[in-house]
C-alpha positions, 0 to 999 in steps of 0.5 A: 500500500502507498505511504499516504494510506490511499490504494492505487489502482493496482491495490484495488484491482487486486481487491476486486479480483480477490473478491471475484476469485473469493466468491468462487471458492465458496461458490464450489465450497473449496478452500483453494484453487488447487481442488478445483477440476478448472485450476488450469484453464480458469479464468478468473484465477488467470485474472487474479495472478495477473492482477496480483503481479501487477499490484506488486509490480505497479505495472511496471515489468521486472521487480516488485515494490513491496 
C-alpha cells in the first residue's frame, strides 16, 4: 500500500479480483484453487495472478515494490 494510506489502482484491482476469485471458492465450497477440476484453464484465477503481479509490480515489468 502507498505511504499516504490511499490504494492505487493496482491495490484495488487486486481487491476486486480477490473478491471475484473469493466468491468462487465458496461458490464450489473449496478452500483453494488447487481442488478445483478448472485450476488450469480458469479464468478468473488467470485474472487474479495477473492482477496480483501487477499490484506488486505497479505495472511496471521486472521487480516488485513491496
Amino acid at each position: 500500500m502507498q505511504e499516504s494510506g490511499q490504494k492505487d489502482k493496482f491495490e484495488l484491482a487486486f481487491e476486486e479480483k480477490a473478491k471475484i476469485l473469493q466468491g468462487c471458492q465458496k461458490q464450489k465450497e473449496l478452500k483453494s484453487c488447487f481442488s478445483c477440476e478448472k485450476f488450469f484453464d480458469c479464468q478468473i484465477r488467470k485474472d487474479y495472478v495477473d492482477t496480483c503481479y501487477n499490484s506488486m509490480s505497479k505495472g511496471n515489468s521486472g521487480g516488485f515494490d513491496f
